[in-house]
PDB file of N, CA, C and O in Angstrom:
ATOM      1  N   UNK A   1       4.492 107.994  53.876  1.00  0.00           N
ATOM      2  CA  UNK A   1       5.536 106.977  53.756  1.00  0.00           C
ATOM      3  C   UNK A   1       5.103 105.688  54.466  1.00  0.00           C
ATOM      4  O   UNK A   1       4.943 104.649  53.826  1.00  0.00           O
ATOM      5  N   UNK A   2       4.877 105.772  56.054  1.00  0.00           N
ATOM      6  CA  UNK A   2       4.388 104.520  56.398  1.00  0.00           C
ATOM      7  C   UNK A   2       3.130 103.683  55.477  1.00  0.00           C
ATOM      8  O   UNK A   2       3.000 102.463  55.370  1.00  0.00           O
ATOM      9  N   UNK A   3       2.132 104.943  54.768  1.00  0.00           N
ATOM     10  CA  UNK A   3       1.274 103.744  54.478  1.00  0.00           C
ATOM     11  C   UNK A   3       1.552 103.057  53.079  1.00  0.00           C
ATOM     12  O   UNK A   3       1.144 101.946  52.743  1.00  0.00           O
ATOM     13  N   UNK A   4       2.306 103.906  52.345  1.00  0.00           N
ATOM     14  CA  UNK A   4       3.206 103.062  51.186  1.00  0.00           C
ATOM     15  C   UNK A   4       4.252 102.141  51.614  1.00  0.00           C
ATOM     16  O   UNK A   4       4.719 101.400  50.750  1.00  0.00           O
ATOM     17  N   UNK A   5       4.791 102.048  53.063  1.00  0.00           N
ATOM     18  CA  UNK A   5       4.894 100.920  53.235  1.00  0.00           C
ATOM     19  C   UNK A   5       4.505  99.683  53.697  1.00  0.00           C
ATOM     20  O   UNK A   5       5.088  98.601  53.761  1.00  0.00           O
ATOM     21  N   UNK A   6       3.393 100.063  54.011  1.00  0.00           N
ATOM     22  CA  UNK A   6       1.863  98.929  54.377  1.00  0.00           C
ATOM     23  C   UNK A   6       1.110  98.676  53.256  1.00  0.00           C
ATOM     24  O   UNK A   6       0.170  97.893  53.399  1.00  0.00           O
ATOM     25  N   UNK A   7       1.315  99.179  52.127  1.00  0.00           N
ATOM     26  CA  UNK A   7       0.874  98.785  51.211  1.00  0.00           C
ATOM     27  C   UNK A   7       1.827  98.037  50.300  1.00  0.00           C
ATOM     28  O   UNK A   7       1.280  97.265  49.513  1.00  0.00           O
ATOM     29  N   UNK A   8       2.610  98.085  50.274  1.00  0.00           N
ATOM     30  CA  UNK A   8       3.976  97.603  49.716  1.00  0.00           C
ATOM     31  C   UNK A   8       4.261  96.050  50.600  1.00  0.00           C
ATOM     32  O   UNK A   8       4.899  95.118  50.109  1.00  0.00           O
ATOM     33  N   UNK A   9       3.969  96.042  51.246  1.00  0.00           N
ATOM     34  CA  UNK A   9       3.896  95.259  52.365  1.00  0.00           C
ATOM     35  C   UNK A   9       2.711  93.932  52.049  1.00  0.00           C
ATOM     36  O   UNK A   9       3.004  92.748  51.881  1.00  0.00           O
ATOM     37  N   UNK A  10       1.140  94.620  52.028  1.00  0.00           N
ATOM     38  CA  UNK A  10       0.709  94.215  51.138  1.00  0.00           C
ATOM     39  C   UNK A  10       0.922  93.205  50.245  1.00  0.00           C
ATOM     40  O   UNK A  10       0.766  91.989  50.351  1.00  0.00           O
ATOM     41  N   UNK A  11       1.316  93.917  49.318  1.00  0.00           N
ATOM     42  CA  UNK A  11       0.885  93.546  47.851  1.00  0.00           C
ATOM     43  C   UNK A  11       2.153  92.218  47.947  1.00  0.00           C
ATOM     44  O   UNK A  11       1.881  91.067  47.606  1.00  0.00           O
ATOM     45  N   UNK A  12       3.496  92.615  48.451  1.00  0.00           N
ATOM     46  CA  UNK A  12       4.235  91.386  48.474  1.00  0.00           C
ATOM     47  C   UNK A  12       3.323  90.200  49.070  1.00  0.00           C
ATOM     48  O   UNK A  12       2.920  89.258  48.389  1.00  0.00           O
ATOM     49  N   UNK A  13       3.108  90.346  50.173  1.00  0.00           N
ATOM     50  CA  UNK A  13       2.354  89.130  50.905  1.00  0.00           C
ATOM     51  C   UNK A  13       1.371  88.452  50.175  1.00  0.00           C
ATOM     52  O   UNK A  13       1.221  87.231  50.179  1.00  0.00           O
ATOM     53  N   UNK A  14       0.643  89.338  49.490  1.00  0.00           N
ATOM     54  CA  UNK A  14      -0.415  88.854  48.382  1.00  0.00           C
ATOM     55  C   UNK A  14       0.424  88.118  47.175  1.00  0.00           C
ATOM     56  O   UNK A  14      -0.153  87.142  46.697  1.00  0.00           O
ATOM     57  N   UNK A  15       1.653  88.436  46.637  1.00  0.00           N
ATOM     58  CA  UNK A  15       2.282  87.676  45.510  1.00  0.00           C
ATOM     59  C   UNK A  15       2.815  86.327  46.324  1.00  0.00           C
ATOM     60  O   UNK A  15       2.938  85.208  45.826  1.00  0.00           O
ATOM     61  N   UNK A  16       3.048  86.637  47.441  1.00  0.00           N
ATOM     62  CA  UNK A  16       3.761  84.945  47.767  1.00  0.00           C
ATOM     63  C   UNK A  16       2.804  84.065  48.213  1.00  0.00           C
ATOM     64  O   UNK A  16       3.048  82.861  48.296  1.00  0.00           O
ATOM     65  N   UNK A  17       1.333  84.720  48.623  1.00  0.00           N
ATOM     66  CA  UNK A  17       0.505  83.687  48.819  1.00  0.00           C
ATOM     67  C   UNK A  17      -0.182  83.313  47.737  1.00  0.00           C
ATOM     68  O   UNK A  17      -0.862  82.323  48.005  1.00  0.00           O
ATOM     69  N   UNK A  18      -0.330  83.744  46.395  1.00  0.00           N
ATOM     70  CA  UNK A  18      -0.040  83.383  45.031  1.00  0.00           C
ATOM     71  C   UNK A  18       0.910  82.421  44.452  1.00  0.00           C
ATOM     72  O   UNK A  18       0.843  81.438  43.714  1.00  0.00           O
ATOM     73  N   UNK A  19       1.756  83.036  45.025  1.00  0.00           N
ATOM     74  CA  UNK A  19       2.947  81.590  44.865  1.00  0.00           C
ATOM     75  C   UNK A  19       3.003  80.435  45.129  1.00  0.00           C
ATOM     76  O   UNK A  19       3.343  79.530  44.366  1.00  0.00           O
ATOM     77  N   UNK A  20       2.638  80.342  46.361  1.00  0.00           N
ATOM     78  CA  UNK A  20       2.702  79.307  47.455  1.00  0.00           C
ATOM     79  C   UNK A  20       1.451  79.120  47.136  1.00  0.00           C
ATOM     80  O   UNK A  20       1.240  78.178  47.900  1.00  0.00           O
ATOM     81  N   UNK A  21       0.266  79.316  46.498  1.00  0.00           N
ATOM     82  CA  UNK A  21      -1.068  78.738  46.233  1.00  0.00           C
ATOM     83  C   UNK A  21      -0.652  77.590  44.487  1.00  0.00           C
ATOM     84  O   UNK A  21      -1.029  76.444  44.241  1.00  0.00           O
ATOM     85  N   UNK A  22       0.127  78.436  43.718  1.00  0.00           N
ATOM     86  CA  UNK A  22       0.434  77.670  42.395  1.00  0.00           C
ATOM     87  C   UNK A  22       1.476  76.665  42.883  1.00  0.00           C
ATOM     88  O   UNK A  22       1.290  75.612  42.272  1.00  0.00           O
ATOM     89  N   UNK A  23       2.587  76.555  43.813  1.00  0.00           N
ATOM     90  CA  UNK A  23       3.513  75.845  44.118  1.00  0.00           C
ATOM     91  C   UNK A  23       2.517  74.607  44.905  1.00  0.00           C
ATOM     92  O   UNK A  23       2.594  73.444  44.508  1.00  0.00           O
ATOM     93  N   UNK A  24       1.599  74.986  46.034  1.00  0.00           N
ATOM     94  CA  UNK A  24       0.740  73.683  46.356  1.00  0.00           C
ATOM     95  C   UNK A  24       0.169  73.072  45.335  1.00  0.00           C
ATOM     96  O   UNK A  24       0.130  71.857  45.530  1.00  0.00           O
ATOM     97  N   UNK A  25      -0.533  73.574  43.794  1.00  0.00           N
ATOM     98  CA  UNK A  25      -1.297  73.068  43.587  1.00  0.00           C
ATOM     99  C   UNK A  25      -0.110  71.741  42.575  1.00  0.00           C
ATOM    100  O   UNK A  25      -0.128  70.510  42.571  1.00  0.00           O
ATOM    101  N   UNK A  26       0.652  72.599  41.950  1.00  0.00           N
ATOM    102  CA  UNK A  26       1.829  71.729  41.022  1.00  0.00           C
ATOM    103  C   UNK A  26       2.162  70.830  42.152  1.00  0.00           C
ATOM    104  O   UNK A  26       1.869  69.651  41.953  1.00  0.00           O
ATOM    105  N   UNK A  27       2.754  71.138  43.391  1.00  0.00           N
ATOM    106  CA  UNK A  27       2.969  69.517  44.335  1.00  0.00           C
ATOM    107  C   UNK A  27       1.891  68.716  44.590  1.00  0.00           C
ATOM    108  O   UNK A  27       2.185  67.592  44.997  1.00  0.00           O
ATOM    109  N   UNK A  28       0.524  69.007  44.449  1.00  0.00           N
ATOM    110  CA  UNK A  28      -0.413  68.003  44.423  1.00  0.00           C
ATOM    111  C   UNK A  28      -0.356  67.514  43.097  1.00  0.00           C
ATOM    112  O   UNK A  28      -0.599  66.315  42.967  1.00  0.00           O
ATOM    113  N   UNK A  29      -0.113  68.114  42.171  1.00  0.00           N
ATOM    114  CA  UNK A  29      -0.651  67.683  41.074  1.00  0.00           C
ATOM    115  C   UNK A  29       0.522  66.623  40.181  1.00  0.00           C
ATOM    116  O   UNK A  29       0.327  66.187  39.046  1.00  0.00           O
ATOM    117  N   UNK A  30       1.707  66.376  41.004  1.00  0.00           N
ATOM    118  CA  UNK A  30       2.790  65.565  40.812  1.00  0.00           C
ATOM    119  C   UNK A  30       2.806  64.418  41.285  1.00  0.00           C
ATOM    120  O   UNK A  30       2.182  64.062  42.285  1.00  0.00           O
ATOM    121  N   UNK A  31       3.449  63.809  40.678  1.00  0.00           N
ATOM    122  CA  UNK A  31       3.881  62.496  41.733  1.00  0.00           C
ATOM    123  C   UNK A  31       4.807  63.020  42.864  1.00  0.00           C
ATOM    124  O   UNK A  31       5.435  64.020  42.516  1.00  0.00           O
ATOM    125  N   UNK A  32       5.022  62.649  43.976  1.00  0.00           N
ATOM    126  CA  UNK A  32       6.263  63.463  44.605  1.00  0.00           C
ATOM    127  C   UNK A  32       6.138  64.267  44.677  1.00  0.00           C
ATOM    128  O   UNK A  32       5.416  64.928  43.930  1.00  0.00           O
ATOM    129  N   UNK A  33       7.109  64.913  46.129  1.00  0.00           N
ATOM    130  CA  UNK A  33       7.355  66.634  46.609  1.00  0.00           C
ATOM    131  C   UNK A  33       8.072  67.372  45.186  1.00  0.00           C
ATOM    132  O   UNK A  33       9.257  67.469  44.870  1.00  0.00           O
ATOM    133  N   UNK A  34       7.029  67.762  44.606  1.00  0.00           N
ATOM    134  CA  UNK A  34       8.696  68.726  43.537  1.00  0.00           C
ATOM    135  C   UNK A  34       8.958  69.842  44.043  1.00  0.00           C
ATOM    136  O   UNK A  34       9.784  70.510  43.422  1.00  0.00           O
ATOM    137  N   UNK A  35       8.230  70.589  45.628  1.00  0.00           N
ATOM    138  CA  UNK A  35       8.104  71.629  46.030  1.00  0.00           C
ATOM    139  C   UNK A  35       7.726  71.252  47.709  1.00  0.00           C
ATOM    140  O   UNK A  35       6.694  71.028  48.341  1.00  0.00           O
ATOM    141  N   UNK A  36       9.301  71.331  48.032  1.00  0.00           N
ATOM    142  CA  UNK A  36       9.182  71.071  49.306  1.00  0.00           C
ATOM    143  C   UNK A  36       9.957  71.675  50.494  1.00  0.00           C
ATOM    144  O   UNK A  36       9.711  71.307  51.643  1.00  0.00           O
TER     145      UNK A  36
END
């Protein structure tokens, strides 16, 4: 159980720094904060 939840754990952290990697690149790639 703990390590399915270290892995679970994981894999979220990995989707939001995915996120937050496509959300920087669209606010650079704008005029303006559209993501701030």
């Amino acid at each position: 159980m703990g390590s399915d939840m270290s892995a679970e754990r994981s894999v979220i952290s990995l989707i939001w720094r995915t996120i937050g990697a496509a959300r920087g690149r669209a606010a650079r790639g704008r005029p303006g904060k559209a993501f701030d």
